[in-house]
C-alpha positions as CSV (number, residue, x, y, z in Angstrom):
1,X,110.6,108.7,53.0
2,X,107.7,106.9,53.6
3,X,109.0,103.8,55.4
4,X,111.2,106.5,57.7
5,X,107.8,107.4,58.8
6,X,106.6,104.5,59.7
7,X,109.6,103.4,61.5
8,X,110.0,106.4,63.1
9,X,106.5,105.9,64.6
10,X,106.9,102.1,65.1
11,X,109.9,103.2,67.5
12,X,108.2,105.4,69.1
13,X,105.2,103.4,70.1
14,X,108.0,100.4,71.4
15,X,109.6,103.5,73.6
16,X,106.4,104.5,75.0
17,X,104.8,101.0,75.8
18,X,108.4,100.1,77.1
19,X,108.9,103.2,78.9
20,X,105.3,104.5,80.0
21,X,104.4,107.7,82.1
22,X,104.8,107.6,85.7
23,X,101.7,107.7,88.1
24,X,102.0,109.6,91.3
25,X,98.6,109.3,93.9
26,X,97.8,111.4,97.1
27,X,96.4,109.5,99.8
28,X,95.5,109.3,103.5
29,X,93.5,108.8,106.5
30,X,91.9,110.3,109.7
31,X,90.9,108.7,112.9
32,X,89.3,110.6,115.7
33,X,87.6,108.8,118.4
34,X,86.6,108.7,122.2
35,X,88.1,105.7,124.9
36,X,87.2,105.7,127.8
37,X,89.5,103.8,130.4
38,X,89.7,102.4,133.7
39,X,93.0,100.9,135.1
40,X,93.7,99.3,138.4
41,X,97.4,99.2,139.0
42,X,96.3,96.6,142.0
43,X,98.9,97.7,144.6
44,X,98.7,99.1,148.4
45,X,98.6,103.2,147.9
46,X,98.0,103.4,144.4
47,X,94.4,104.4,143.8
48,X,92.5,103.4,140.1
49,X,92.4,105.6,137.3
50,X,89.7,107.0,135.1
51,X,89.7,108.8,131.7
52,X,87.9,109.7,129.0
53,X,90.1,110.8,125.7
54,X,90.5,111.9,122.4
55,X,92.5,109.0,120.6
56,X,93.8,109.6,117.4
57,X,94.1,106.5,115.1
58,X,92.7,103.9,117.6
59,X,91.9,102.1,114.8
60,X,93.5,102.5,111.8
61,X,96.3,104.9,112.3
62,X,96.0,109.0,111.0
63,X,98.1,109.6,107.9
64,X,99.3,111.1,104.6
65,X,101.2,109.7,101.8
66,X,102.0,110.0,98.0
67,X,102.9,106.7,96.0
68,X,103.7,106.4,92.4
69,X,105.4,104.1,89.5
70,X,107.3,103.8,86.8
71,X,107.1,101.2,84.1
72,X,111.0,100.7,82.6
73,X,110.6,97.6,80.3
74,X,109.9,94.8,82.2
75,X,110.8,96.4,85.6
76,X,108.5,98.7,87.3
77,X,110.3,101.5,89.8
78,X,107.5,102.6,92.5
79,X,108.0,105.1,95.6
80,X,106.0,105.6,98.7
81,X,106.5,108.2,101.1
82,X,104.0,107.9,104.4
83,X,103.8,110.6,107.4
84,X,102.0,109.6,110.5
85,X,100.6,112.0,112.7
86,X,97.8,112.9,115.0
87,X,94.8,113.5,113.7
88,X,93.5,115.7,117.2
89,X,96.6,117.2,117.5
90,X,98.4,117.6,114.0
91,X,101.5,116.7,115.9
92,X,103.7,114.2,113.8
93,X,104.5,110.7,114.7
94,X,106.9,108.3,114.5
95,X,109.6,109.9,116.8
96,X,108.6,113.1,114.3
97,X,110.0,112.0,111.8
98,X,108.8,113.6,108.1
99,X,107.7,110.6,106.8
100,X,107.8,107.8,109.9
101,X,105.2,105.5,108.1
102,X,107.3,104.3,105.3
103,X,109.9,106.0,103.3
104,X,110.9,103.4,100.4
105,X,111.7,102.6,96.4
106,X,110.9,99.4,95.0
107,X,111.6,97.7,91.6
108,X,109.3,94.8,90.7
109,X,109.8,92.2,88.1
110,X,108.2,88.8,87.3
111,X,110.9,87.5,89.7
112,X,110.0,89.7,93.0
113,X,110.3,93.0,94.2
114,X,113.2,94.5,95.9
115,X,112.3,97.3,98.4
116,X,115.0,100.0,99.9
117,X,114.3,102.4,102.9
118,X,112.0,102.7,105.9
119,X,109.6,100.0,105.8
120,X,107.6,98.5,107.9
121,X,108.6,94.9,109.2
122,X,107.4,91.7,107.5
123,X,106.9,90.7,111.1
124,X,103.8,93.2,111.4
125,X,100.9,94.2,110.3
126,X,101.7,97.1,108.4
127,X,101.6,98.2,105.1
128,X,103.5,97.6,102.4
129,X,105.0,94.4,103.9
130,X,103.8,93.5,106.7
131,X,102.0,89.8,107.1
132,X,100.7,89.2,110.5
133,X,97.4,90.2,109.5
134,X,96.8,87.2,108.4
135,X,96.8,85.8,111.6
136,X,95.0,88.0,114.0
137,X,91.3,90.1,113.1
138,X,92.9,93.1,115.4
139,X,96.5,93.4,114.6
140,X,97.9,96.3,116.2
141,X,94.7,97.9,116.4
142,X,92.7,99.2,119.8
143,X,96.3,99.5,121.4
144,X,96.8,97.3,124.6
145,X,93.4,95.4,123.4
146,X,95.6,94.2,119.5
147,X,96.3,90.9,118.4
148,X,100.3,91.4,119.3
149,X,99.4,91.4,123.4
150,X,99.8,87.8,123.1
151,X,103.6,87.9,121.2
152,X,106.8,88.8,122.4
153,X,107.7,90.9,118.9
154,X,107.9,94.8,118.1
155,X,105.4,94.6,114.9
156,X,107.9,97.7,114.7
157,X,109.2,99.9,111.4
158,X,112.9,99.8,110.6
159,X,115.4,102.2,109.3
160,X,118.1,101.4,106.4
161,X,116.3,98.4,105.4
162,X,116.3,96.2,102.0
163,X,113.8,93.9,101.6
164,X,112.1,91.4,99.1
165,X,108.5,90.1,98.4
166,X,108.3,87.2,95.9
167,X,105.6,86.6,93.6
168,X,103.2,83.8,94.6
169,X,104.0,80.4,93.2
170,X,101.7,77.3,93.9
171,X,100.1,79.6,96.7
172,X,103.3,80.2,98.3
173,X,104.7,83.6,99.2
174,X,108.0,84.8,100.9
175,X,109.3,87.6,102.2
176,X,112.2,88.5,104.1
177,X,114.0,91.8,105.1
178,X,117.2,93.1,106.8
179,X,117.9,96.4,108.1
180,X,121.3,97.5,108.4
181,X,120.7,100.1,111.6
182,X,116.9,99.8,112.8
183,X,116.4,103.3,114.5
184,X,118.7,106.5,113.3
185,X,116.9,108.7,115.1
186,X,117.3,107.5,119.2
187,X,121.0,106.0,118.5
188,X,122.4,108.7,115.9
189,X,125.8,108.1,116.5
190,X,126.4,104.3,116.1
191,X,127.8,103.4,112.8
192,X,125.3,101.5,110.4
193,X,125.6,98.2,109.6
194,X,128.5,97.8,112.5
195,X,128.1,96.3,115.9
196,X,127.6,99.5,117.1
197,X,124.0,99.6,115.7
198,X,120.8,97.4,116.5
199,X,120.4,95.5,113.4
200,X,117.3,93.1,112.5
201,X,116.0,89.9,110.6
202,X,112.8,88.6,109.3
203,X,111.6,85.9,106.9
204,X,107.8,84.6,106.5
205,X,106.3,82.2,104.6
206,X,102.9,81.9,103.6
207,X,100.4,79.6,101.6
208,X,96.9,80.8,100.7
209,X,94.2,78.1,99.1
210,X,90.8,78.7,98.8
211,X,89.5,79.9,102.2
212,X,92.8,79.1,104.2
213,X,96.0,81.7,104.7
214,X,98.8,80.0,106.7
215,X,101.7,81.9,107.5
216,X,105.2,81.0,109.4
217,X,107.6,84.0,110.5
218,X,110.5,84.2,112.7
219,X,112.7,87.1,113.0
220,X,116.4,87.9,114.8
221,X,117.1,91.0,116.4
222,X,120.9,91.8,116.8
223,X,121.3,94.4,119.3
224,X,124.4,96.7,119.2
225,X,126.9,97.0,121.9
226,X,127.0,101.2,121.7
227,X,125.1,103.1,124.0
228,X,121.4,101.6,123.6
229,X,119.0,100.3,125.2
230,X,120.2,96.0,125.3
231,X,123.1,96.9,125.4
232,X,123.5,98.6,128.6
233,X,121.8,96.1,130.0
234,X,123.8,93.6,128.4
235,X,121.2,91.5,126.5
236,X,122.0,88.7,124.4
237,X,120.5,88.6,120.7
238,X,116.8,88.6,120.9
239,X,114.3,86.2,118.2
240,X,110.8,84.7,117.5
241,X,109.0,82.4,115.7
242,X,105.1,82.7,114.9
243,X,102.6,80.2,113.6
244,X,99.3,81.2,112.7
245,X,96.6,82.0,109.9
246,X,92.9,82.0,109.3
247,X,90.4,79.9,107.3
248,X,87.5,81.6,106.0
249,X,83.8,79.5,105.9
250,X,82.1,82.2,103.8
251,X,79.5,83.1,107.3
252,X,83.0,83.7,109.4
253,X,86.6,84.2,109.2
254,X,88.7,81.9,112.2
255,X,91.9,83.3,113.4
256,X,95.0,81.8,115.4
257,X,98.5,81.8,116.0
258,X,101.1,80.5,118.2
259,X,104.5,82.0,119.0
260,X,107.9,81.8,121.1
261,X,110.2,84.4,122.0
262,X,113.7,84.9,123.8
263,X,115.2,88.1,124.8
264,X,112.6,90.6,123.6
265,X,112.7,94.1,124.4
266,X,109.8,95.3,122.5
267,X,107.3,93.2,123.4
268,X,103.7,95.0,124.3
269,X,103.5,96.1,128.5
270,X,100.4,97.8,129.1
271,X,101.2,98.3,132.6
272,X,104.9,98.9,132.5
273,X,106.0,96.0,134.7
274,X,107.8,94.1,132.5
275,X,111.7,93.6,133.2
276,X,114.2,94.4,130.5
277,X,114.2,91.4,128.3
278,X,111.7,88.6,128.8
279,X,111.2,85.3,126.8
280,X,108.1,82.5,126.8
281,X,104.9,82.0,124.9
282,X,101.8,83.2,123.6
283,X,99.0,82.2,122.0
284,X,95.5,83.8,120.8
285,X,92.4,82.6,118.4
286,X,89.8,85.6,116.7
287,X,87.3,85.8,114.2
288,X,85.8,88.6,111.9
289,X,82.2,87.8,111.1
290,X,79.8,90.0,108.7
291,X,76.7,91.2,110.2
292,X,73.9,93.9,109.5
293,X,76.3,95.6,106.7
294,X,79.6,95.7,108.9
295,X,81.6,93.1,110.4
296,X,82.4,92.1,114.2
297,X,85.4,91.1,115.2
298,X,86.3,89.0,118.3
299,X,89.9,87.7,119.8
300,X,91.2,86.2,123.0
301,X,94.9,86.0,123.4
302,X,97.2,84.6,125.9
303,X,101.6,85.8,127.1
304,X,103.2,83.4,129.2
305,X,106.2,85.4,130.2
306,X,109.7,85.2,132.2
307,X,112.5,87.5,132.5
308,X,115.4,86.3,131.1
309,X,117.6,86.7,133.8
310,X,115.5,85.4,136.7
311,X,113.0,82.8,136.0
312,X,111.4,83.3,138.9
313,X,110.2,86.5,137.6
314,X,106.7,85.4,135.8
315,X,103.9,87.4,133.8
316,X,101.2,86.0,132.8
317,X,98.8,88.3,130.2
318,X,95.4,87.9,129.0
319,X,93.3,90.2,126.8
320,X,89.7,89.7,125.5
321,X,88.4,91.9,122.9
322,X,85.7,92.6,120.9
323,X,85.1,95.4,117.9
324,X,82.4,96.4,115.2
325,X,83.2,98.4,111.8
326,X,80.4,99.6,110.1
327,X,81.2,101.7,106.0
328,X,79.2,104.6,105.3
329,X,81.3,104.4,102.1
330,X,84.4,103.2,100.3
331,X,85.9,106.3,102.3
332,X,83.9,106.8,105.4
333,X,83.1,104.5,107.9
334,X,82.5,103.8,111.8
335,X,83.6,101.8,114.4
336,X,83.0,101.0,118.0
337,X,85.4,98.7,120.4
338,X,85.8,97.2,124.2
339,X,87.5,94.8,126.1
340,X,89.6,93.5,129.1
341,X,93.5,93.2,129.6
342,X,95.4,92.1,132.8
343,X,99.0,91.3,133.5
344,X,100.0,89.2,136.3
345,X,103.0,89.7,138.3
346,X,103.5,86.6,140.2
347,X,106.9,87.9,142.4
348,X,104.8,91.0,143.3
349,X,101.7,89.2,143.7
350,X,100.0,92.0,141.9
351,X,97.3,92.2,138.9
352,X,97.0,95.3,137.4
353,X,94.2,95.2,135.0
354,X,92.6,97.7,132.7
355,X,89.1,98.2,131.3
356,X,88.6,100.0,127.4
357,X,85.5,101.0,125.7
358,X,85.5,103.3,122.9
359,X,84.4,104.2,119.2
360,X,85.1,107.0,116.2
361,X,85.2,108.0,112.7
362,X,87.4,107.1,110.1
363,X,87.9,108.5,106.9
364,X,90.3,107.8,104.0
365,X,91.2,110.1,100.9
């Protein structure tokens, strides 16, 4: 009887350290902040414009979320389910979808984790996956002011993806992902993973030691030939490649990257003068230095542009830009930004150009 007991309980302790109780967390953030801006569109009969707004998630975008795991063995399951919205408006985000952010499940062994669903790209700077942050202080951040200005990629979210992180060995990371349809919600009719649908690549490859993070990613878009976008405009299969990282010398973090791009469609036009699908290079160095209990952060970045189909067609965009974050808190915490973007159009022999100055309040739950 007795040794029934005790094996009985030594069971039970293997099923609960093997199978342990799932976690499940709440989270979120809030971003509400002034901007103002002034924009001259630099052509004959279109006066300059000035505005003062409420921005939500100028810095770090508004949101709400619940993430949680489960430890199976020696493979843990985890879900995260992210809704973006509006923080002065309460409208939703992300084309209003429920959860736009991220909608995945994951399993993670010693070998990697695999991730299914909504994520967004490893050619971003987004959570769970993304790893351009390593290369710029601003990312996406401060809109037409971010880091991306000077790329010809998305730094986009995809639909119907599976993707996979692998652990770090000798400082080296990958990650790649492939999504079988990359928006369901403006092509609904297109058949996933067909021709039909805009389907999408990515790798990246990073190294970390001591104070330097070096990162290569290139990424393939294959656009369908339904009803979208490239493909009524009959645009060949777009891609990029980026090189970039930072070194950190304890006082200040420098940032840089390099990239080259053909037959984008997403890249970033302030000033809506871009042509369908452009290809060239871009280039951009930052740094994110601590001072009086925040940090600054400081980048310059360069687009040398062409459209695709007419190479006499050039843009040439510059952005300088300049931010301060101060913490209240772990959760609460203040920021302030400015800077300068222009676009040249050398066929029109216009410069539109655009002033931003703003700041808020961010905080995290």
């Amino acid at each position: 009887m007795k040794k029934t007991l005790v094996t009985a309980a030594f069971l039970g302790t293997l099923t609960f350290s093997a199978f342990a109780a799932p976690t499940i967390t709440l989270y979120g953030s809030l971003d509400d902040g002034l901007v103002y801006r002034h924009t001259d569109y630099d052509r004959k009969g279109v006066d300059s414009v000035d505005t003062i707004s409420m921005e939500s998630g100028w810095n770090t975008a508004a949101r709400w979320g619940v993430r949680g795991e489960e430890k199976l063995g020696g493979v843990t399951l985890g879900y995260k389910l992210e809704s973006g919205f509006s923080s002065d408006t309460g409208v939703s985000a992300q084309g209003g979808r429920l959860f736009g952010r991220e909608a995945l499940i994951s399993l993670k062994s010693n070998y990697g984790t695999v991730y299914f669903g909504r994520l967004g790209g490893v050619m971003s700077d987004y959570p769970t996956l993304g790893q351009l942050g390593r290369t710029t202080p601003f990312g996406t951040a401060f809109s037409d002011l971010g880091g991306h200005g000077s790329t010809g990629s998305a730094w986009a979210r995809y639909d119907n993806a599976i993707a996979y992180a692998s652990p770090v060995f000798a400082g080296f990371n990958l990650d790649a992902m492939y999504s079988f349809k990359s928006d369901s919600v403006t092509n609904k009719s297109s058949r996933e993973g067909s021709s039909e649908s805009d389907r999408y690549a990515a790798v990246t490859l990073g190294y970390k030691n001591g104070g330097l993070d070096l990162l290569l990613a290139a990424d393939y878009t294959m656009y369908g030939n339904s009803a979208s976008y490239a493909a009524t405009h009959d645009v060949d299969n777009g891609w990029s490649v980026i090189f970039g990282g930072s070194y950190d010398f304890g006082s200040a973090r420098i940032y840089a990257k390099g990239t080259y791009f053909d037959n984008q469609t997403q890249a970033l036009d302030t000033f809506d003068i871009l042509p369908v699908a452009i290809k060239g290079w871009g280039a951009s160095v930052g740094a994110r230095v601590p001072a009086f209990g925040g940090a600054f952060g400081a980048e310059v970045g360069y687009r040398d542009a062409k459209d695709v189909d007419d190479s006499n067609q050039k843009y040439k965009r510059w952005n300088a830009s300049l931010r301060y974050d101060y913490p209240f808190s772990k959760r609460t915490s203040v920021y302030a930004a400015g800077g300068y973007v222009q676009e040249k159009d050398k066929a029109a022999g216009e410069t539109p150009n655009a002033v931003l100055v703003g700041g808020g309040l961010i905080h995290k739950f």
